[in-house]
KEVEX-126880 format. One record per residue (C-alpha): x, y, z; residue number from 0; chain. Coordinates in Angstrom, 2 decimals. Layout:
# residues N
@xx=X, yy=Y, zz=Z, k=NUM, c=A
...
END
This chain:
# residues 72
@xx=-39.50, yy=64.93, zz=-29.16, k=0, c=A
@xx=-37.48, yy=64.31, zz=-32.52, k=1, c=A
@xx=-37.81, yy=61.98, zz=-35.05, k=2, c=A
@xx=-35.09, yy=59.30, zz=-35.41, k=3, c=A
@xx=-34.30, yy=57.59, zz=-38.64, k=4, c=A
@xx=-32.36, yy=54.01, zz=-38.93, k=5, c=A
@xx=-31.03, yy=53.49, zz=-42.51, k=6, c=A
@xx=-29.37, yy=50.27, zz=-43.35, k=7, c=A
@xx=-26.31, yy=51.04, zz=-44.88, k=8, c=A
@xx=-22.93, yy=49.57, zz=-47.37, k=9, c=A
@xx=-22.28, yy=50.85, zz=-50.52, k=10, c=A
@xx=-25.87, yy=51.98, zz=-50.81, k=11, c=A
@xx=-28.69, yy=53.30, zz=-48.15, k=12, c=A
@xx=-31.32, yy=51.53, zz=-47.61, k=13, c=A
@xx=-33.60, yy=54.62, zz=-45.61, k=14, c=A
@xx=-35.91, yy=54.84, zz=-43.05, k=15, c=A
@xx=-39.16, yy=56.64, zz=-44.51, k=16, c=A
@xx=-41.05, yy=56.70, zz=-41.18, k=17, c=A
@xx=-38.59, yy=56.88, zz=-38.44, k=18, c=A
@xx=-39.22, yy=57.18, zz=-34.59, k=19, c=A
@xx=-39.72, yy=60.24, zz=-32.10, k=20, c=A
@xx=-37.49, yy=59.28, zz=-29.02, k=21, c=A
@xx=-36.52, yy=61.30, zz=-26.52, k=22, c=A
@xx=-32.82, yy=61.86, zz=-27.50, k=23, c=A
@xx=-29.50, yy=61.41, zz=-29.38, k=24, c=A
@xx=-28.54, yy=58.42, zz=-27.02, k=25, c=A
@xx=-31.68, yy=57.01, zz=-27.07, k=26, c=A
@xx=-31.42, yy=56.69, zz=-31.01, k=27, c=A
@xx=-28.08, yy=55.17, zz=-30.38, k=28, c=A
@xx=-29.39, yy=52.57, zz=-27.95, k=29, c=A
@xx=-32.21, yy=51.86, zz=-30.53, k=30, c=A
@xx=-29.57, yy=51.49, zz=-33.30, k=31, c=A
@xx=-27.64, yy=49.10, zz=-31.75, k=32, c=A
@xx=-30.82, yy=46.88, zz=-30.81, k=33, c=A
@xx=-31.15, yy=46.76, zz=-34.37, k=34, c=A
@xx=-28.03, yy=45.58, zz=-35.43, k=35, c=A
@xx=-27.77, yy=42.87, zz=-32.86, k=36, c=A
@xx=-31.53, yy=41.65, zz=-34.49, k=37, c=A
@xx=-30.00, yy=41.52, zz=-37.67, k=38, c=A
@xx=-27.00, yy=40.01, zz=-36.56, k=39, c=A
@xx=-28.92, yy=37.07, zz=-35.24, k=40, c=A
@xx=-32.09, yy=36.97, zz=-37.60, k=41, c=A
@xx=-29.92, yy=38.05, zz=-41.27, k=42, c=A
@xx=-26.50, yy=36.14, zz=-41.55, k=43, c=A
@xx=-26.32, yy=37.13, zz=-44.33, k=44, c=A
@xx=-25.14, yy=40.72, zz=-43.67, k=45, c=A
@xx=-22.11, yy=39.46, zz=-41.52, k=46, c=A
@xx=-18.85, yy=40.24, zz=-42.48, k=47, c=A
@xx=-20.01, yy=42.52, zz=-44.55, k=48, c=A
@xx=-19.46, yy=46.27, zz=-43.56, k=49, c=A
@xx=-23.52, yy=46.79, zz=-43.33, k=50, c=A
@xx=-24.22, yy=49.72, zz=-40.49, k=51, c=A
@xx=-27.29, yy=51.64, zz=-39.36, k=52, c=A
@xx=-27.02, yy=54.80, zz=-39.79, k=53, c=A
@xx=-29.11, yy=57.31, zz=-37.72, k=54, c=A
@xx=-29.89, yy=60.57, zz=-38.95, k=55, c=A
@xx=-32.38, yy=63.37, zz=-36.81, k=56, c=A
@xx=-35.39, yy=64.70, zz=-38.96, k=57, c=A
@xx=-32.96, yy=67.71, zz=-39.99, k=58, c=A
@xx=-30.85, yy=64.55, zz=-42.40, k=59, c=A
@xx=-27.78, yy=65.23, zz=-39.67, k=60, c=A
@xx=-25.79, yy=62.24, zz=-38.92, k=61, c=A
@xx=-26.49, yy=61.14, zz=-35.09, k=62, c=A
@xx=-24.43, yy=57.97, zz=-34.59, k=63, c=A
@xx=-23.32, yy=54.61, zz=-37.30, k=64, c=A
@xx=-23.64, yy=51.26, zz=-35.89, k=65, c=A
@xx=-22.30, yy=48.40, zz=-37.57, k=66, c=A
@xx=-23.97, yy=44.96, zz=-37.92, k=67, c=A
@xx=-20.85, yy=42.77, zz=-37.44, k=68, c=A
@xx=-19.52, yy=43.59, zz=-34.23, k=69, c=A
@xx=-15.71, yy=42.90, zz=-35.06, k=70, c=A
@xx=-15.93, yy=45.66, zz=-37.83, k=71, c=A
END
């Protein structure tokens, strides 16, 4: 099973140090967005911003980019 990591991202990434084995690319993806809707709701302060999670697999490769605000 590979590791997944979910970086907050803008101008700058915030990473992921321990990640999480799932079973799959869209798994991660699924993850990712359940992450941005909790920071949607719980951190206002990252709306209308262009803050994203990014999800990388354990080789650094880009999986998927979900943004925070929904309308960007």
């Amino acid at each position: 099973m590979p590791r997944y990591h979910f970086g907050l991202v803008d101008s700058q990434t915030v990473a992921d140090e321990g990640g999480q084995w799932l079973p799959d690319n869209d798994t991660a993806e699924r993850v990712a967005k359940q992450i941005a809707e909790r920071l949607w709701i719980d951190r206002p302060q990252l709306r209308n911003r262009s803050f994203a999670i990014l999800v990388t697999d354990e080789d650094g490769e880009r999986v998927c980019r979900v943004p925070i605000d929904p309308t960007h």
